[in-house]
C-alpha positions as CSV (number, residue, x, y, z in Angstrom):
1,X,-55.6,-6.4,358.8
2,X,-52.2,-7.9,358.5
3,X,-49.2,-5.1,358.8
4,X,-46.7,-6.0,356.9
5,X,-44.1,-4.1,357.5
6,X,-44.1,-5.9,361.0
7,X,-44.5,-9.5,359.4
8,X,-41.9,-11.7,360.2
9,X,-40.5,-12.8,356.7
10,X,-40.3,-16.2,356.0
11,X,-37.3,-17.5,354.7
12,X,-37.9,-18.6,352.0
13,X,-38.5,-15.1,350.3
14,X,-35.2,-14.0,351.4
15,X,-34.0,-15.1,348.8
16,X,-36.7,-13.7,345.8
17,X,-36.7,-10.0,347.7
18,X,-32.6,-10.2,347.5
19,X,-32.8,-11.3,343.7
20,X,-35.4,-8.2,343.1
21,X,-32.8,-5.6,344.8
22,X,-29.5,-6.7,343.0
23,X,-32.1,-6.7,339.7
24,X,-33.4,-3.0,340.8
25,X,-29.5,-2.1,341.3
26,X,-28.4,-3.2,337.5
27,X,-31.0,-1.5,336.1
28,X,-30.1,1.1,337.4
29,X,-26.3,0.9,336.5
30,X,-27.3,0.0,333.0
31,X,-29.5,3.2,333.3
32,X,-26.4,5.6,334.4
33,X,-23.9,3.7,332.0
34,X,-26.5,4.5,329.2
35,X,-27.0,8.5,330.7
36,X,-23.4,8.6,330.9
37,X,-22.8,7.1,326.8
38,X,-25.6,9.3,325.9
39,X,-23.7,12.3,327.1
40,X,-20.3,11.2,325.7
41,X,-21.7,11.3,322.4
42,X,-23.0,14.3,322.9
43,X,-19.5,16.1,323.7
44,X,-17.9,14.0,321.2
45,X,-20.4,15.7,318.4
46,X,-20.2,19.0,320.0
47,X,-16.4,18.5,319.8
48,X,-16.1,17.1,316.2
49,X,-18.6,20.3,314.8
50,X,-16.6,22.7,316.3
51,X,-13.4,20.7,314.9
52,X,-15.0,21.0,311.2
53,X,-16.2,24.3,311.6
54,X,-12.7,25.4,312.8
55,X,-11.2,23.4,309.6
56,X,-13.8,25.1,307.3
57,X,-12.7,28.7,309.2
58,X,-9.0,27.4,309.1
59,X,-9.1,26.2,304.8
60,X,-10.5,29.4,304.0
61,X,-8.7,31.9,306.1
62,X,-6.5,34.2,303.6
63,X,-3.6,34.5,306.0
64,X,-3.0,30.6,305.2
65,X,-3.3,30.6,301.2
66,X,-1.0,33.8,301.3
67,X,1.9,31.8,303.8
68,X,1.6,28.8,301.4
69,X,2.2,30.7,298.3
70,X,4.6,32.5,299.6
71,X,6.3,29.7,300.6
72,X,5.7,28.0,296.7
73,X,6.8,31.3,295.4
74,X,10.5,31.0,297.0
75,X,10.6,28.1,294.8
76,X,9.7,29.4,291.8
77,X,12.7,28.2,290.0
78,X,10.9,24.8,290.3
79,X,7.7,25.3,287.6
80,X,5.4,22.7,289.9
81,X,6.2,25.1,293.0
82,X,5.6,28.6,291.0
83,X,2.2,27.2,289.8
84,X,1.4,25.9,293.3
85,X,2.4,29.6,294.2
86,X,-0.2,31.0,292.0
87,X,-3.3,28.9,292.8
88,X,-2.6,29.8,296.5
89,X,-2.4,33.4,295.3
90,X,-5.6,32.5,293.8
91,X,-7.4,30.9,296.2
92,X,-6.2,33.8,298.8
93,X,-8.7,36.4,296.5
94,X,-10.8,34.1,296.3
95,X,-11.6,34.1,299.9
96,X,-10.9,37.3,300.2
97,X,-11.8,39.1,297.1
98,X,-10.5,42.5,298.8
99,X,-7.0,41.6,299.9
100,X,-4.6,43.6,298.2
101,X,-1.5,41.5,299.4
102,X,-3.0,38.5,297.1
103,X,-3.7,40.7,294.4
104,X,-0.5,42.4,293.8
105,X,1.3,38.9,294.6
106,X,-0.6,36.9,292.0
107,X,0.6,39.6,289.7
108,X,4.0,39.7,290.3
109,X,3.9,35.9,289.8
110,X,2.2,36.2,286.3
111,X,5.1,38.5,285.4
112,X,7.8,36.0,287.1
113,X,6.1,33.0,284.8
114,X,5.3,35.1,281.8
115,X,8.8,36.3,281.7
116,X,11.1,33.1,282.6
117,X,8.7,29.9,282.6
118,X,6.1,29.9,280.2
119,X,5.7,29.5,276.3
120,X,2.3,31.4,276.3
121,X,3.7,34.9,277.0
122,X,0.9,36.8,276.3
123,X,-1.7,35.4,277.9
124,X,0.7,35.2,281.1
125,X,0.9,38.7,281.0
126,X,-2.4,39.5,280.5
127,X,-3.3,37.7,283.3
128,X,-0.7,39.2,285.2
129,X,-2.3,43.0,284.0
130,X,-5.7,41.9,285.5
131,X,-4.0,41.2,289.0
132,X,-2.5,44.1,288.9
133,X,-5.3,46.2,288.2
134,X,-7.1,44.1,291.3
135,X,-4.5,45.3,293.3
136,X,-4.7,49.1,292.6
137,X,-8.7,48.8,292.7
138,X,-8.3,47.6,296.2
139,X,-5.3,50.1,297.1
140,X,-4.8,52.6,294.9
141,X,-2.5,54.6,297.0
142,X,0.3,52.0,297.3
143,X,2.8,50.9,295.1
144,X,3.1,47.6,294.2
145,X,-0.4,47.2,292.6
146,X,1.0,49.8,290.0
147,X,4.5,49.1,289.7
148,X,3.6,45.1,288.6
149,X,0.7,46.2,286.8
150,X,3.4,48.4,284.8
151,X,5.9,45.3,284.3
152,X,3.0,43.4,282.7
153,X,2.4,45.5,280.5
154,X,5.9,46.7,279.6
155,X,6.6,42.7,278.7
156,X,3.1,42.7,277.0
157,X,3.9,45.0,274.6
158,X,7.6,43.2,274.0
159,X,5.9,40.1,273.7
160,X,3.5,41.3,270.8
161,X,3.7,43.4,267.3
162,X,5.3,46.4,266.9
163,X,1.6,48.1,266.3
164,X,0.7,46.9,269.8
165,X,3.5,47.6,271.4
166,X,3.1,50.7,271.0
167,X,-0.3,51.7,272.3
168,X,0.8,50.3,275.4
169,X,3.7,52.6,276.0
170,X,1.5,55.3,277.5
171,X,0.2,52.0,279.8
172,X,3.3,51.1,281.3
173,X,4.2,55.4,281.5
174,X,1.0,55.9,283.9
175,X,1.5,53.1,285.8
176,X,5.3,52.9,286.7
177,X,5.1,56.8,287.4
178,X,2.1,56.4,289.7
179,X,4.1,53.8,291.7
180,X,7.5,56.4,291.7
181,X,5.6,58.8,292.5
182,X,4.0,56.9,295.6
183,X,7.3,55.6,296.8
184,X,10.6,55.5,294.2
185,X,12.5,52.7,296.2
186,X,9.3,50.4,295.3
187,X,10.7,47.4,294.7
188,X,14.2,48.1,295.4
189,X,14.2,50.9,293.1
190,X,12.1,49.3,290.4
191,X,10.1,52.5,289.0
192,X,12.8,53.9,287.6
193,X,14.8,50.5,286.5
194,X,11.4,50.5,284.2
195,X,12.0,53.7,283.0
196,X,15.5,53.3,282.6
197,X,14.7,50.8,280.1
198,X,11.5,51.6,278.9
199,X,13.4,54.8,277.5
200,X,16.3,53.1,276.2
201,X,13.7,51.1,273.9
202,X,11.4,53.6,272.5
203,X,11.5,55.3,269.3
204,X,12.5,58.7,269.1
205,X,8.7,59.7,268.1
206,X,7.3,57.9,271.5
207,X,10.0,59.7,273.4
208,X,12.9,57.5,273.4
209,X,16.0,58.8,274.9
210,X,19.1,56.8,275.6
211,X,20.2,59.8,278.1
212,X,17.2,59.6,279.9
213,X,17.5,55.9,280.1
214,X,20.9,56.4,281.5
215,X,19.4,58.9,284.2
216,X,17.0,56.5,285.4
217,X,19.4,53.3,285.4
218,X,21.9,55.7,288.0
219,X,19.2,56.7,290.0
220,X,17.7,52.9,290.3
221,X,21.2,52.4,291.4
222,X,21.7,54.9,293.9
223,X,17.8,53.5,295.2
224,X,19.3,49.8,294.8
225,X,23.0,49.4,295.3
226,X,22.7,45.7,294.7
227,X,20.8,45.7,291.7
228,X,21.9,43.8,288.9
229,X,19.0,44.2,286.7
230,X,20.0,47.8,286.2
231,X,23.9,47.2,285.4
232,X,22.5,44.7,282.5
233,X,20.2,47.5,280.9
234,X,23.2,50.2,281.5
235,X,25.8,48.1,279.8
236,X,23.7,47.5,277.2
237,X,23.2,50.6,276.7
238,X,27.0,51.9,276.9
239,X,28.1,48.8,274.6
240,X,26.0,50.2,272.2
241,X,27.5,53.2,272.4
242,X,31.2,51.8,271.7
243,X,31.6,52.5,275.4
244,X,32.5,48.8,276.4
245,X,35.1,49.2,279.2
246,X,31.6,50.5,281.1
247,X,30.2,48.0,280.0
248,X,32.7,45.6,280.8
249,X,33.0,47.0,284.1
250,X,29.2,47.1,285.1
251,X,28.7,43.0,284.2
252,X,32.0,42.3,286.3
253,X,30.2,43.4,289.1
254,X,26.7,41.4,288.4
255,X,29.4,38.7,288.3
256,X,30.5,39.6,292.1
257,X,27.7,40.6,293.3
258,X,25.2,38.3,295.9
259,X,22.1,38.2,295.7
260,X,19.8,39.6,298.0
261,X,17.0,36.6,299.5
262,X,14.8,38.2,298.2
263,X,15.7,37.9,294.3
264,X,17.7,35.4,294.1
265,X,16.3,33.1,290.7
266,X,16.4,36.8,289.6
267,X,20.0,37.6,290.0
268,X,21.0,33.8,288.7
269,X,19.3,34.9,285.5
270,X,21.5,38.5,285.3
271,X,24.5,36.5,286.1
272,X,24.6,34.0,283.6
273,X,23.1,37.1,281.0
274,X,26.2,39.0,282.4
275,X,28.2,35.9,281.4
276,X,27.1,35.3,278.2
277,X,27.7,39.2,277.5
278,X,31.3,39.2,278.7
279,X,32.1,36.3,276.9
280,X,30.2,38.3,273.5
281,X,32.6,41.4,274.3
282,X,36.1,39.7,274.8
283,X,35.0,37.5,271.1
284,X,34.2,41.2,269.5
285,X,36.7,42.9,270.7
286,X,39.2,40.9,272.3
287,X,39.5,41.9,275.7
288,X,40.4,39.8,278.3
């Protein structure tokens, strides 16, 4: 038997066995290139599912709805940004049907539209009422979810007939002394600013009281220095009284006042009501 391995090779295979081994050696690189792609697209899907899933966690994640309508809502002067404010309210519950942050937000924004933007009061408003009752079925021991639920229906029942109105007195009572009760500088004294002109509306018959109004105006005061809100229901109040150097006096300072960050569209709005009252009093009564 002939052993091979001892064979003297002619030369003239040299050249074939060299040919095989190079061919052996690209197959193999084309082997590890392909090993190599095969994994790369392998991290590159890992990488791009956990990118979507993160997206998908990130899109519906409350915390981000709630900092973009917050961020709409500081706008709100613009009627584009306060809508945008209240989809991302929206959307917030939506994702989170128990956050009470959303809730009482969204219905703070109903009352902000209902009661300087939009034609469609009422339905505003009632929208505004469901929030709010969101908000103090999620949290019923804090005060916001009451104290806006209150507003929305206080301007619910200005916004429709006398009849209706007044069935939704006792409404606006509960929920406005549920939130003083809970904490009276809610809102920068805002329970009893609502009183404070709740009372100064009613009839004598649903416990209207034009000294009690008066009560509740001082004390949202002494809660709220900066208020201006409450000097514009006081010197209404006191002008209709004939006592109209208070009155004067009270809009002179919602003229000087500024505005806290806070509310500012809202202390724009007293100003130029403080204006316009001013300008009524010096015509009536000709002071300068």
């Amino acid at each position: 038997m002939i052993n091979i391995a001892q064979k003297e090779l002619e030369p003239s295979a040299l050249p074939n066995l060299l040919w095989r081994r190079d061919k052996s050696r690209h197959c193999n690189r084309r082997l590890e290139m392909i090993r190599l792609s095969y994994e790369e697209v392998i991290h590159a899907t890992v990488v791009l599912l956990v990118i979507s899933l993160s997206g998908i966690a990130f899109a519906t994640d409350p915390s981000v709805f709630l900092s973009e309508a917050e961020t709409h809502y500081e706008r709100r002067e613009d009627q584009r940004e306060l809508l945008n404010a209240i989809s991302s309210f929206e959307e917030a519950l939506q994702a989170d049907p128990g956050n009470y942050e959303a809730a009482w937000r969204l219905s703070k924004a109903y009352w902000y539209d209902g009661n300087f933007s939009s034609s469609d009061k009422n339905s505003i408003f009632q929208k505004g009422i469901e929030a709010g009752k969101k908000a103090v079925e999620i949290n019923p021991v804090q005060c916001e979810g009451h104290f806006w639920l209150g507003i929305n229906y206080g301007l619910l029942a200005e916004s429709s007939s006398a009849l209706s109105a007044l069935d939704l007195v006792d409404d606006v009572k509960r929920e406005i002394n549920r939130a003083m009760e809970i904490n009276e500088n809610c809102e920068c004294g805002g329970p009893a600013r609502v009183l404070g002109k709740l009372y100064s509306r009613l009839p004598w018959f649903k416990g209207g009281s034009k000294k009690k109004a008066v009560s509740y105006l001082k004390q949202s005061l002494d809660l709220c220095p900066q208020d201006t809100q409450s000097r514009i229901f006081l010197a209404e109040i006191y002008e209709s009284q004939g006592q109209r150097d208070q009155a004067f006096d009270l809009l002179k300072q919602v003229e000087m006042i500024e505005p806290e960050p806070e509310w500012i569209p809202e202390t724009k709005a007293n100003k130029l009501s403080a204006e316009k009252m001013i300008h009524e009093l010096q015509k009536s009564h000709g002071k300068d």
